[in-house]
N, C-alpha and C positions, 0 to 999 in steps of 0.2 A: 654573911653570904660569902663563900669562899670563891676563891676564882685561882681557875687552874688556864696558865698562859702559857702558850706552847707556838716556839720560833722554827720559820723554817724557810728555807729560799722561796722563792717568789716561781711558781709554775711547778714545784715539786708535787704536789699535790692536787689534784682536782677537785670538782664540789662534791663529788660522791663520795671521793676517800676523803673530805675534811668532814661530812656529815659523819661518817663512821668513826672518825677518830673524836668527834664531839658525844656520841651516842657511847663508845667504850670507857671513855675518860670517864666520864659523868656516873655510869655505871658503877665502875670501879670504885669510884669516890664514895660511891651511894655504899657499897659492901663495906667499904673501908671505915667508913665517920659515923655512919646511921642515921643519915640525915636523906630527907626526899628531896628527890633528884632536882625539882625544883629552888633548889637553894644552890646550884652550882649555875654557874658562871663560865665557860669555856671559850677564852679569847685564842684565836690563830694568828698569829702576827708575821708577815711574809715577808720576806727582808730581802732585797736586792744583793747581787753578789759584791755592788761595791760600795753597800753600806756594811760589809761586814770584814774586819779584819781579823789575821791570826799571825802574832806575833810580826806585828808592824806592816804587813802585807795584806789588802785586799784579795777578798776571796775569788774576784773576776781575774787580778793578778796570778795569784796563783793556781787558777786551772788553765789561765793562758799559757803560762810556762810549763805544764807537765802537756802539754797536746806537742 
């Protein structure tokens, strides 16, 4: 069962564009492997800005400092 995981802040997306981004992935994968679409897995995992760092700084840190 393949499982395709996909990061991304937290409110970037809504339910309608994570349905579609579940429905295109899944897709793709299907063209891709040759496997029915029921064998994909498609996990969204929403990450808060200050569970996420880049280069020792918090991503909440770092758009508070470019505003």
């Amino acid at each position: 069962m393949p499982v395709i995981t996909i990061s991304m802040g937290t409110g970037q997306a809504d339910a309608e564009q994570k349905k579609t981004i579940i429905q295109d992935f899944t897709a793709r994968a299907v063209e891709i492997m040759g496997l029915p679409p029921q064998s994909f897995t498609v996990l969204i995992n929403e990450l808060s800005h200050d569970a996420v760092g880049v280069g020792g700084t918090t991503l909440k840190e770092k758009f508070a400092a470019q505003k």
